[in-house]
C-alpha atoms as one frame of an Amber mdcrd trajectory, in Angstrom:
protein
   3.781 -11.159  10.373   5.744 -10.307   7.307   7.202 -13.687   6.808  10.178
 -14.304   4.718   9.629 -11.477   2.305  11.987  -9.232   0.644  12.627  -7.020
   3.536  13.064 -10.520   6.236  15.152 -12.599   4.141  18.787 -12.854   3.045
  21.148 -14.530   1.171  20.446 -16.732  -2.103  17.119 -16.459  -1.480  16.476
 -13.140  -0.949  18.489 -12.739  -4.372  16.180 -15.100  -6.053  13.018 -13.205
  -4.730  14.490  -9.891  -5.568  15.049 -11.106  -9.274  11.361 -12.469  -9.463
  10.356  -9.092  -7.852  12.458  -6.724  -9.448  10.673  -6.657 -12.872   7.279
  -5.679 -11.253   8.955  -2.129 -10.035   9.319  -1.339 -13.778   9.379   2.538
 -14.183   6.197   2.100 -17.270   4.725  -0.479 -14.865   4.675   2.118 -11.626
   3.430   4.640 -14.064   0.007   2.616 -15.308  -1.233   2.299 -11.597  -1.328
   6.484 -11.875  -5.260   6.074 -13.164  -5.796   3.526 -10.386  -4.795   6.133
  -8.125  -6.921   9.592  -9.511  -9.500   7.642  -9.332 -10.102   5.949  -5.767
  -8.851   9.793  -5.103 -11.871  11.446  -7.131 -13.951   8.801  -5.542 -12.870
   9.756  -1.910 -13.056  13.438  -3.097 -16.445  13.159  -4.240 -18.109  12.190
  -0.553 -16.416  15.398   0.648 -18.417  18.451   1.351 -17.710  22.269   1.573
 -17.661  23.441   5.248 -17.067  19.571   6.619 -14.814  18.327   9.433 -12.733
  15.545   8.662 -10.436  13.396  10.362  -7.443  13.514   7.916  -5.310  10.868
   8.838  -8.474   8.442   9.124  -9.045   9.591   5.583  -5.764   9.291   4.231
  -5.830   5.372   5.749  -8.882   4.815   3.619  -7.105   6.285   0.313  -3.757
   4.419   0.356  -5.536   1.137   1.478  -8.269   1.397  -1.297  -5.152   2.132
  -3.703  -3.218  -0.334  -2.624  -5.504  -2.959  -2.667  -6.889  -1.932  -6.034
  -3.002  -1.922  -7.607  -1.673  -4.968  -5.463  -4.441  -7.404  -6.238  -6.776
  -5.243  -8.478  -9.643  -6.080  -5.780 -12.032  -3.565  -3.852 -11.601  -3.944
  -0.175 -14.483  -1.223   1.131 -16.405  -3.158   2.704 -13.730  -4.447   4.461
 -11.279  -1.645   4.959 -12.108  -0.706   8.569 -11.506  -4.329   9.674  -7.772
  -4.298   7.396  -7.111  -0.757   8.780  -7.555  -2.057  12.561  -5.607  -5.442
  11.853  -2.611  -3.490  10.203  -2.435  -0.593  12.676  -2.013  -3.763  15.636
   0.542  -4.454  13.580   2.128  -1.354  13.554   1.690  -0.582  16.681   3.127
  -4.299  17.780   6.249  -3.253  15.758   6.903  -0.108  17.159   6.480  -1.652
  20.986   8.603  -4.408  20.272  11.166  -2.067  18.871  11.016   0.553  21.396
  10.520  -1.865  24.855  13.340  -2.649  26.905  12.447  -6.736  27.094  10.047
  -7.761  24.431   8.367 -10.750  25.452   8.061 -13.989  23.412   5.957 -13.880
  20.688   4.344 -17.478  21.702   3.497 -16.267  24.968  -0.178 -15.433  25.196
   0.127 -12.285  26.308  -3.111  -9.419  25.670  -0.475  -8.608  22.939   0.636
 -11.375  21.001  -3.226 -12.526  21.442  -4.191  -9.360  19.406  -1.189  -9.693
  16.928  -2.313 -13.198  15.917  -5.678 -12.259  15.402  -4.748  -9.318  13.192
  -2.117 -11.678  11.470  -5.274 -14.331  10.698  -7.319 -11.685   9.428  -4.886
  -9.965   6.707  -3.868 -14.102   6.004  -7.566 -14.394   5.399  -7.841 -11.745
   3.015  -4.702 -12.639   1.415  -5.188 -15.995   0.715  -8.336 -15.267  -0.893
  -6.685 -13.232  -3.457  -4.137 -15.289  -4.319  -6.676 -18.050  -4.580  -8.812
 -16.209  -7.087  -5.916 -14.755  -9.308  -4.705 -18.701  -9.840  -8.492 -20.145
 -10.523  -8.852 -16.348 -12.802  -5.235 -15.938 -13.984  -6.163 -13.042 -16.317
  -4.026 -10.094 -17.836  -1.401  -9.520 -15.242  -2.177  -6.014 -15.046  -2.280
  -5.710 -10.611   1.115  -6.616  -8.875   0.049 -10.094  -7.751  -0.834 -10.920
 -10.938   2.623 -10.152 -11.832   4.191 -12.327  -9.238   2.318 -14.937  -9.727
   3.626 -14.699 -13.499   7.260 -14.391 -12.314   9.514 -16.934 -13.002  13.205
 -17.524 -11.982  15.810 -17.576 -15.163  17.702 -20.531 -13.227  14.661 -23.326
 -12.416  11.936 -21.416 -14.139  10.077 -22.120 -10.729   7.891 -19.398  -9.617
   6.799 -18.592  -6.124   4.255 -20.621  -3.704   1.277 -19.200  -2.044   3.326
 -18.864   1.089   5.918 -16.769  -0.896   3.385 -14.484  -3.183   1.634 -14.147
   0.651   5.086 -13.315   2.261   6.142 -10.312  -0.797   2.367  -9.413  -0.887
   2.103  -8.743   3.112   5.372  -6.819   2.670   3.925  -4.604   0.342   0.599
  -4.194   1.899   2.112  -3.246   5.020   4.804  -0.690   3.660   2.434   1.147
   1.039  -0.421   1.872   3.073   0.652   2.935   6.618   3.429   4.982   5.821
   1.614   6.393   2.427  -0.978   7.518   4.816   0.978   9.230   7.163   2.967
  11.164   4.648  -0.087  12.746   3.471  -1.452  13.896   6.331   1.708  15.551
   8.122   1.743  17.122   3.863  -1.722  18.667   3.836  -0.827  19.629   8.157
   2.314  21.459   7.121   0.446  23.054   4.155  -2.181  24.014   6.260   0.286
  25.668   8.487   1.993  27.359   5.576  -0.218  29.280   3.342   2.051  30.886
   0.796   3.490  27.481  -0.374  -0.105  25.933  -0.474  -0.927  29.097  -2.723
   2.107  28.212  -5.247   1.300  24.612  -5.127  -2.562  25.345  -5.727  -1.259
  27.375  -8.820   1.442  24.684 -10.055  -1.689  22.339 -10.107  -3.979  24.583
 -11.873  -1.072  24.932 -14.569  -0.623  21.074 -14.847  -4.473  20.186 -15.153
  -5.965  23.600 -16.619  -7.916  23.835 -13.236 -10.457  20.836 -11.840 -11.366
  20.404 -15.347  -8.908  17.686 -16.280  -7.602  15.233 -13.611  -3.984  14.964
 -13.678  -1.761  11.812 -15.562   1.610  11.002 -15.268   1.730  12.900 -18.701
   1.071  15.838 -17.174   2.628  16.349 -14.066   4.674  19.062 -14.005   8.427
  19.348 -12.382   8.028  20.511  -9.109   9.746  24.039  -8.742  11.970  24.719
  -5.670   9.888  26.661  -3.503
């Protein structure tokens, strides 16, 4: 599933990976994807509707998915976000079985399991592929993270990283920024819900920050969060 990115490998060649990596974590470099992020917020905001019922977590998948497609490979994925969402929560949910069950089976066993794994693991390879494939025929700025590693190159060889590689780190990332993003969220806005007097003072904090709904907030103007 993940391959042999950064989080799967060791040794020399998790160092080299880590060195081609490391660059793209650059604090300037997190902070430009901070307009990528208002606005596929704004845009999920905007379908929302005074008196509605919504399925938080379902929409907090959507958000961190869109974002981090839109900052990993700078590429829309809304038509096909309900068919990534199901493929990476198999995943997930494969993980936390395997993790959590006293005798995993084999993973080439064609168990109901593993069958569903491999499918899910075809399907993000799929998508995956296809980006990588279209940032080396369209190299462009390297504005989106796989742009960037695609750019990277190691100080020893100069080499830079294959499609299986840029498909290893890129799966890694996918799968660690979007879940676990999502998640976050939604326990934030449950325990807010839950807790009215510090959703009051962070209401307020936010109204300071970006004078009200009239200007969206920027990493220039995000305010140090007091201790509540």
């Amino acid at each position: 599933m993940l391959g042999n990115g950064l989080l799967t490998s060791e040794g020399d060649f998790w160092l080299r990976q880590r060195r081609l990596i490391q660059p793209v974590f650059q604090k300037s470099r997190i902070a430009s994807y901070a307009s990528d992020m208002v606005e596929e917020t704004l845009r999920l905001l905007s379908t929302w509707k005074a008196g509605e019922v919504r399925d938080i977590p379902t929409e907090m998948m959507a958000l961190t998915l869109a974002i981090a497609a839109r900052t990993l490979f700078h590429e829309a994925v809304e038509g096909e976000a309900a068919a990534v969402a199901q493929a990476l929560h198999v995943m997930q949910e494969h993980f936390v079985n395997r993790f959590s069950g006293l005798l995993p089976w084999p993973l080439w066993l064609p168990t109901p399991g593993n069958l569903r794994v491999r499918a899910a693991v075809r399907r993000l390879d799929e998508l995956l592929f296809r980006f990588i494939r279209r940032r080396r025929e369209n190299p462009g700025p390297a504005t989106d993270l796989l742009s960037l590693l695609l750019h990277a190159r190691d100080e020893g060889d100069g080499q830079g990283m294959s499609d299986k590689q840029l498909r290893d780190e890129a799966m890694t990332l996918f799968l660690a920024g979007h879940e676990t993003t999502a998640l976050a969220l939604s326990w934030t806005w449950y325990l807010l819900a839950t807790n009215p007097e510090a959703a009051r003072k962070l209401r307020e904090e936010a109204q300071e920050c970006c004078t009200g709904r009239r200007r969206p907030p920027t990493t220039a103007r995000v305010c140090v969060m007091r201790r509540w």
